[in-house]
C-alpha positions as CSV (number, residue, x, y, z in Angstrom):
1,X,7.1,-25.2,32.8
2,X,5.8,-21.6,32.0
3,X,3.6,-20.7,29.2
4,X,6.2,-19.1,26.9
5,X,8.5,-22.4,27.6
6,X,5.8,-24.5,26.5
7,X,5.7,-23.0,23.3
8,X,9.3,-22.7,22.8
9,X,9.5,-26.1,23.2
10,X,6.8,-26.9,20.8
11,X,8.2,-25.1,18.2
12,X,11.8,-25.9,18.4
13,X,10.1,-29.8,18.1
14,X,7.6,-29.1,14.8
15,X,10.1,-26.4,12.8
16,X,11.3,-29.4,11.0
17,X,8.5,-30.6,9.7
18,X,6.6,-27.4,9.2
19,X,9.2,-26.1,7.1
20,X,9.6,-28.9,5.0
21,X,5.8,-28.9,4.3
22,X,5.4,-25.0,4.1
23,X,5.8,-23.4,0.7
24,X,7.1,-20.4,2.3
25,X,8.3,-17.6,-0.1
26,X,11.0,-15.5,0.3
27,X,9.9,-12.9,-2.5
28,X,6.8,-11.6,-0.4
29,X,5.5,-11.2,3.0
30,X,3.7,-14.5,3.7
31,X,0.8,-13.4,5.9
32,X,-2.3,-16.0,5.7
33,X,-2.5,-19.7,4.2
34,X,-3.5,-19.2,0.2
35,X,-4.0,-15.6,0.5
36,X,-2.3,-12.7,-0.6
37,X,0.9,-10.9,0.8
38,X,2.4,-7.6,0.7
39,X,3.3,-7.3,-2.6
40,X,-0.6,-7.4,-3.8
41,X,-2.1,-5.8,-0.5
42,X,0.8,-3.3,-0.5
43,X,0.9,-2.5,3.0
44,X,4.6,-1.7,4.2
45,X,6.2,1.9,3.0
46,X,9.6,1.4,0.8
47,X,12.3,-0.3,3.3
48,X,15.3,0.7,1.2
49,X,18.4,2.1,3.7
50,X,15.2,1.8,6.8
51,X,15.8,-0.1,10.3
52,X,13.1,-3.3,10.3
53,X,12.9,-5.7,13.3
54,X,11.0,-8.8,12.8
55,X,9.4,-10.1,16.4
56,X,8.7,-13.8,16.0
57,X,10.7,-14.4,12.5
58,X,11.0,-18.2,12.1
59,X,12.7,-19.5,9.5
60,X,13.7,-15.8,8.2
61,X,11.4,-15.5,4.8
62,X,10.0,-12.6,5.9
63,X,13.5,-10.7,6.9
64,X,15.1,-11.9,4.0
65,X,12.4,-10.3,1.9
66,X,12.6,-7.1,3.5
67,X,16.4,-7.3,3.8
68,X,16.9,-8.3,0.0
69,X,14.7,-4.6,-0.6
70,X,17.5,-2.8,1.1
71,X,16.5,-2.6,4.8
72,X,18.6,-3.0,7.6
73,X,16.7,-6.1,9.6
74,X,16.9,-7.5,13.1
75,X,14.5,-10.5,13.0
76,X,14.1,-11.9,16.5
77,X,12.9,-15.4,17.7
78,X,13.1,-17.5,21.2
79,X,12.8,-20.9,19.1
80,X,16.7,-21.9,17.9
81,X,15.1,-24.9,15.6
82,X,13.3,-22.0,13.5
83,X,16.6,-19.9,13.2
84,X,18.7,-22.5,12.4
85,X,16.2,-22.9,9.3
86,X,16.9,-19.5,8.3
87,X,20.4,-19.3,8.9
88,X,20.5,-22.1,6.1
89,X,18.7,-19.6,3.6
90,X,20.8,-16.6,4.8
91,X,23.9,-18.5,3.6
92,X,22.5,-19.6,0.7
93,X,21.3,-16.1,0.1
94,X,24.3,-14.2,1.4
95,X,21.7,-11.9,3.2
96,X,23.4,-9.5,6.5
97,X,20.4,-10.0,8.7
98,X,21.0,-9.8,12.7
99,X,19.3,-12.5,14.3
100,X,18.4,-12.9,18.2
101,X,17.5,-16.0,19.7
102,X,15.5,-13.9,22.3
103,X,11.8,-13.7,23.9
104,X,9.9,-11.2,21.9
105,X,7.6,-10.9,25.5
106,X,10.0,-9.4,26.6
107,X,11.9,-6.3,24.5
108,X,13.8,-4.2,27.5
109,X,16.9,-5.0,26.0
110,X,16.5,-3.4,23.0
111,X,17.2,0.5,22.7
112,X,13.7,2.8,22.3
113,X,13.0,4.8,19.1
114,X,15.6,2.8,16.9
115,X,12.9,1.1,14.5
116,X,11.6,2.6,11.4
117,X,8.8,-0.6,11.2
118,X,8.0,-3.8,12.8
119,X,6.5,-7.0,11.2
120,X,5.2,-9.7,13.4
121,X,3.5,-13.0,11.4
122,X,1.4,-15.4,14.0
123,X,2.9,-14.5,16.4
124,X,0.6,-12.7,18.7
125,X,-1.6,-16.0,19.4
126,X,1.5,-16.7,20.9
127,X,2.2,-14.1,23.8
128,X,0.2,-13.9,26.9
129,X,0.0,-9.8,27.3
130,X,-0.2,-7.8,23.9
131,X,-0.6,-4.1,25.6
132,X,2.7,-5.3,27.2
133,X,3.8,-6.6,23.5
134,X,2.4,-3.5,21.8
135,X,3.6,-0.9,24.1
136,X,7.2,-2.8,23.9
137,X,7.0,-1.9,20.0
138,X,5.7,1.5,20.4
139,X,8.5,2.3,22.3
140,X,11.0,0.7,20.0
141,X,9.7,3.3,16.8
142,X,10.5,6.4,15.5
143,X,8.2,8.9,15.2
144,X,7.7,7.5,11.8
145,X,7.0,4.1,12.8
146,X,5.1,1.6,11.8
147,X,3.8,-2.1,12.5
148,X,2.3,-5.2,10.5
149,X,0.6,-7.7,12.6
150,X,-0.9,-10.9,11.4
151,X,-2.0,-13.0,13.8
152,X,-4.7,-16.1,14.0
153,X,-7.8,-15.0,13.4
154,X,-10.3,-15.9,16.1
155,X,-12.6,-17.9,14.0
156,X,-9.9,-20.1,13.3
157,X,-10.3,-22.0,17.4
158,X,-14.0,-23.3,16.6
159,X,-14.1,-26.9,15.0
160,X,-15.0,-27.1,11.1
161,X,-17.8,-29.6,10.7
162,X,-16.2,-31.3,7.2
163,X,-19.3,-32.8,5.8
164,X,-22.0,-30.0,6.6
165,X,-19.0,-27.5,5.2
166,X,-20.0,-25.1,8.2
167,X,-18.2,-23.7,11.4
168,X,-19.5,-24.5,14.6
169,X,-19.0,-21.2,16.5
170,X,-20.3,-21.3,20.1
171,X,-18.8,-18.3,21.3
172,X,-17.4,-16.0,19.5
173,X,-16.7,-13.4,22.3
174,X,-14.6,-15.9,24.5
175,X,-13.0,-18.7,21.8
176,X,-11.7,-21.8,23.4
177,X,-7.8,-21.7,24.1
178,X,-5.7,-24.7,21.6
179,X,-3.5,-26.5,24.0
180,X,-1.3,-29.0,22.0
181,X,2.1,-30.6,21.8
182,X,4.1,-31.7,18.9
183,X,5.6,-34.6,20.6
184,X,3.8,-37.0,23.4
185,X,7.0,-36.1,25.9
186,X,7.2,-32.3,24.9
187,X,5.5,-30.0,27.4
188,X,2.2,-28.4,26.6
189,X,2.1,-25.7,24.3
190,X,-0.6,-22.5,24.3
191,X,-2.3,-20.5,21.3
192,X,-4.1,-18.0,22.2
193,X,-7.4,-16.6,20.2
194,X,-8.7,-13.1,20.7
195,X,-12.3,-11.5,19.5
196,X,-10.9,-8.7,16.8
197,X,-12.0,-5.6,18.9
198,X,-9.9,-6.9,22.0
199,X,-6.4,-6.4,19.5
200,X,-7.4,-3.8,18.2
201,X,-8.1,-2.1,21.0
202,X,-4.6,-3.0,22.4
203,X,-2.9,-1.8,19.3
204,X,-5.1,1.4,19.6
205,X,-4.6,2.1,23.8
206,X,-0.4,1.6,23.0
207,X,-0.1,4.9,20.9
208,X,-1.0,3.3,17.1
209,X,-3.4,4.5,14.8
210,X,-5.0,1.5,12.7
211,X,-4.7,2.1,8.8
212,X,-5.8,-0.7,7.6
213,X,-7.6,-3.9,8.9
214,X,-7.8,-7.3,6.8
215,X,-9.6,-10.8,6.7
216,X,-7.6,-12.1,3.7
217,X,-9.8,-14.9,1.5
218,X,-7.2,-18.0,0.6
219,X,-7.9,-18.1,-2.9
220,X,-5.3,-16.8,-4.3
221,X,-3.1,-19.4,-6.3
222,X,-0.1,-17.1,-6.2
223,X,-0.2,-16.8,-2.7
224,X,3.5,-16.7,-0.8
225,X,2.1,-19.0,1.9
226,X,0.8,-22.3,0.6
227,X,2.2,-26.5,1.1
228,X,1.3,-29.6,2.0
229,X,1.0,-28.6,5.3
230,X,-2.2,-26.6,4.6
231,X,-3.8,-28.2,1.8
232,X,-5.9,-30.7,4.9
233,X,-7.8,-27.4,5.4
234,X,-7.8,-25.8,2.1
235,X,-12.2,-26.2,2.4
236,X,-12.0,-24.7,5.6
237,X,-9.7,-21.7,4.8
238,X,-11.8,-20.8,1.4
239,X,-15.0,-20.3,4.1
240,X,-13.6,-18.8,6.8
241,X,-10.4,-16.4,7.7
242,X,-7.7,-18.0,8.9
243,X,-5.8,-14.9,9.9
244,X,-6.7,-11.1,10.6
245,X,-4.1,-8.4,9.8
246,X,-3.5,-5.0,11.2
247,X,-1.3,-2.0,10.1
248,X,-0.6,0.8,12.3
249,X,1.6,3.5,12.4
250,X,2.4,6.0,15.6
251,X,-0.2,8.3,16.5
């Protein structure tokens, strides 16, 4: 089974249960566990009557968000478990979003220079070739354009030693790869870490120009992305970034 089926797979199995244990807002972009989102960082222009595709939307928080501030959104996800999650809010919220069960690795079917921004939340650990992924969304802008991108930060693939309170980071330049599975019969799933320099420089040799780079803390008790599914790690996340997030708009 190929890398991008393995993950699939994965998260068509764990959507259930992640959403049920997520606190995921749909009043903010959710962009690291406990820490802040767009509405304190204030990173995205105004959306009203703009063109937004979301590459890797889940359960849809994020689209609705942007939708319900008067943007035209296209969120995009290969996982049908996840988008069946959000197509319970979008009826509940009467929201027009387009959805695409579709491979964000691969964008040829989508027309160029029809974007006004992208957003793209963890999902970059996910994909085996960012310039390809980056170049794809440079193409898909305006001249205008521009792109969030939050994405696992590479810190986060070195073991937390619980009782010292410390991370054991062996080597920071070339971070061990998490294989896992939700399921003992699902296929293996892939996330990949990168050193900070190697996406930036991806984003940077695709045509963007980096505004702002962030290693958001998780203390903040308003944050839009909290639950029971991170509060296991809530020691570990007030020490060390668990994401890193880039905007970028075209050069």
């Amino acid at each position: 089974m190929s890398f991008r089926k393995g993950i699939q797979s994965g998260w068509n199995s764990m959507s259930s249960s992640y959403q049920t244990l997520s606190d995921i807002s749909i009043n903010d972009i959710h962009l690291s566990p406990f820490g802040p989102g767009n509405e304190e960082l204030n990173l995205i222009p105004d959306v009203k009557g703009k063109k937004i595709i979301e590459l890797g939307a889940g359960g849809l928080q994020n689209s609705l968000f942007i939708s319900n501030k008067g943007a035209n959104v296209t969120a995009i996800d290969f996982s049908l478990e996840q988008l069946n999650h959000g197509q319970i809010l979008l009826e509940t919220h009467q929201s027009g979003i387009h959805t695409v069960l579709a491979d964000i690795s691969h964008l040829n079917f989508l027309k160029s220079n029809q974007f006004d921004g992208i957003i793209s939340i963890f999902a970059l650990e996910f994909i085996e070739n960012i310039d390809d992924f980056f170049k794809s969304c440079q193409r898909l802008l305006n001249k205008n354009g521009w792109i969030l991108i939050s994405t696992v930060h590479p810190l986060s693939a070195f073991e937390w030693d619980e009782e010292r309170q410390i991370l054991e980071v062996e080597n920071y330049f070339n971070p061990p790869v998490e294989i896992w599975k939700e399921r003992p019969s699902d296929p293996h799933a892939v996330t990949i870490f990168r050193p900070i320099s190697e996406i930036f420089n991806s984003i940077t040799n695709s045509g963007f120009l980096v505004k702002r780079l962030i290693e958001p803390s998780a203390s903040h008790s308003e944050s839009p992305y909290k639950g029971i599914y991170w509060e296991p790690y809530r020691d570990r996340l007030n020490a060390v970034p668990f994401a890193v997030i880039f905007k970028a708009t075209i050069k």
